[in-house]
N, C-alpha and C positions, 0 to 999 in steps of 0.2 A: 794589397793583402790577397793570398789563397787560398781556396779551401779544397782540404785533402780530406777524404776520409773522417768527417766529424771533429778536424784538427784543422784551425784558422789558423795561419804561417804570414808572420808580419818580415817582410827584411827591411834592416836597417843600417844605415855603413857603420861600422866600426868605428869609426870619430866622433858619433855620437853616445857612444857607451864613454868610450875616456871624456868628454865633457861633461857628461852625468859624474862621472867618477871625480873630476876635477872640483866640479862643485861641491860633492858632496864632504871632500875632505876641507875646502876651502869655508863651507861653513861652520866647521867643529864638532860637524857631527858623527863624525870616523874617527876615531881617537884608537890609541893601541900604538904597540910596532906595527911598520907596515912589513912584510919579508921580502914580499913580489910584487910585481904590477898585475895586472892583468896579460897585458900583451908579455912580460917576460913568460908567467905564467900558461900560455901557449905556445909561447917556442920552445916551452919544455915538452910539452904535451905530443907537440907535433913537428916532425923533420923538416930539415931546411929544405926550402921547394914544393911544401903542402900548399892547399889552397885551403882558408879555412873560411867559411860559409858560419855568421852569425846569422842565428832562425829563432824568432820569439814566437812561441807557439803558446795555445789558450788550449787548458784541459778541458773536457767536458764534467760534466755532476759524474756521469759513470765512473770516468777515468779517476778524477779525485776521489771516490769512496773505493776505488778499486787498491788506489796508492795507500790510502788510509788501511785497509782491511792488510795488505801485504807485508805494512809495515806497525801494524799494533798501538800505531799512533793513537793521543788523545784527539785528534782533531786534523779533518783533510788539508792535505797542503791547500795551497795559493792556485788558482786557475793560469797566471801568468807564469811560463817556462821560457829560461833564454837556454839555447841549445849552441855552441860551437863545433860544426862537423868538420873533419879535417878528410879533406882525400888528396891521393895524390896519381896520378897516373891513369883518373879513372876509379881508381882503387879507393874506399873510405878504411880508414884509418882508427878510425872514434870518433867518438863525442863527448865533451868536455860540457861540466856545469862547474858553475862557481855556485858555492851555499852558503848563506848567511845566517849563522844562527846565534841563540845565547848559550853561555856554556854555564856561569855561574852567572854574575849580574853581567857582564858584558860578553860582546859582538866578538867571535871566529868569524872569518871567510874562507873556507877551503875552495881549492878547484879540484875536481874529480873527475878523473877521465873514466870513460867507460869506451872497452872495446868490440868491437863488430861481434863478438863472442857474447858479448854481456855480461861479461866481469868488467872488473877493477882492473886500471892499467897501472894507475898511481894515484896519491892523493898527495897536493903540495898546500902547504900554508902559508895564504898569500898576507892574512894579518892576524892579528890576535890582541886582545884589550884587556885581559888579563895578565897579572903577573908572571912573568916569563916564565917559574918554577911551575908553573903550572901546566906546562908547556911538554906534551913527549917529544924525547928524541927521534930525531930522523928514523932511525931503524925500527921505530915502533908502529910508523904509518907505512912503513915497504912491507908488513904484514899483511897488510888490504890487498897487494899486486895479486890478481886472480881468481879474487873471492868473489862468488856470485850472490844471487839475493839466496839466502836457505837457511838452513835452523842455525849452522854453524857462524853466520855473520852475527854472534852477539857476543856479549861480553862474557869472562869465563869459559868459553864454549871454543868458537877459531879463533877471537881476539882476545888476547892477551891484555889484564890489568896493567896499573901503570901505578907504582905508590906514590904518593902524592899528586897526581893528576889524574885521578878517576872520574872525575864530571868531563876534561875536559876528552877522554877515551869514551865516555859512554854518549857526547854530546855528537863524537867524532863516526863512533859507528851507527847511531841514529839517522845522522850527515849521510854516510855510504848506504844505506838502507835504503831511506827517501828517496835519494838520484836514483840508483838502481830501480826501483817500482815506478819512481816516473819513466826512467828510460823504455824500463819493458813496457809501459802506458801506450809510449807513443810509437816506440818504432814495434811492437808485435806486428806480426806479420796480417797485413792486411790493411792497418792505421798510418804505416808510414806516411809524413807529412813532405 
C-alpha cells in the first residue's frame, strides 16, 4: 500500500477481481443478464496495446462529503474506490469505474469511462436484474459521450427521458454523476494518487 496526497493506493492483480467476481455470481448472488465481463468491458474502454493499471484507492471524510455535496446525494458514497487507468505510450487514456447500484428493486453494473478531460468517454452495461424492457437502448447511454459533471448532467435537462425506463435513466445518470465527483475527488490537481 501507498500513500499519495491523503489517498491510500492498494494494487492488486487483476485475477483477483475475476475471482471475487467468480464467486460472487457462483454463490446466486448476481442474478440478471450478464451483457459484458469485466475484462471484455475494458477492452472496450481501452485500445489494443494499453496497459491498464487496477488502483483501489480509499476516499477521505473530506473527499466523500465533497462527492456527496457535487452530486445532491442522500448520503456519501463508500470510502472504497477501484480505479482502472489505462495508458498507452506514456500517455493515460482514462479511467474506468464499474457501479453497482439499484435501479428499481434490483442490481445494474455499469462501467464508465472517464477521460483525462473529465468527461464521459462511454458508459457500457456490463449486467442488469431487471426486466429487460426496462433497459435503454444503446443510443440512449452514447448520450453521456462528453458530458462533464454540471447542471446539464440530469435528467430533462442534457439527458434525455426514456418512456418506460425512467428509474432505470435516472438511476443511470446518478451512476455518471457519482463517478464523475469521485474522479474529480481523486485526480484534482494536486490529490492525484
Amino acid at each position: 500500500m501507498e500513500r499519495r496526497a491523503g489517498v491510500r493506493v492498494l494494487r492488486r492483480p487483476p485475477g483477483a477481481v475475476a475471482a471475487a467476481v467468480l464467486l460472487l455470481l457462483a454463490s446466486g448472488e448476481a442474478t440478471g443478464k450478464v451483457f459484458l465481463s469485466q475484462e471484455e468491458a475494458l477492452r472496450l474502454a481501452f485500445p489494443p496495446g494499453a496497459a491498464v493499471e487496477r488502483r483501489t484507492i480509499f476516499l477521505t471524510a473530506a473527499q466523500q462529503k465533497a462527492v456527496q455535496k457535487q452530486t445532491r446525494a442522500d448520503r456519501a458514497p463508500g470510502a472504497l474506490v477501484t480505479a482502472y487507468v489505462g495508458t498507452r505510450d506514456g500517455r493515460e487514456l482514462g479511467t474506468a469505474y464499474f457501479d453497482t447500484h439499484v435501479v428499481r428493486t434490483q442490481a445494474e453494473t455499469l462501467m464508465i469511462l472517464v477521460l483525462p478531460t473529465g468527461a464521459i468517454g462511454r458508459i457500457e452495461v456490463l449486467s442488469f436484474s431487471e426486466p429487460e424492457e426496462y433497459l435503454p437502448r444503446e443510443r440512449w447511454y452514447a448520450q453521456f459521450s462528453g458530458r462533464v459533471l454540471d447542471d446539464e448532467l440530469a435528467m430533462r435537462r442534457g439527458i434525455h427521458a426514456v418512456s418506460g425506463a425512467t428509474l432505470t435513466a435516472r438511476a443511470t445518470t446518478d451512476a455518471a454523476r457519482r463517478v464523475l465527483a469521485i474522479h474529480r475527488a481523486i485526480f484534482a490537481p494536486g490529490s492525484k494518487p
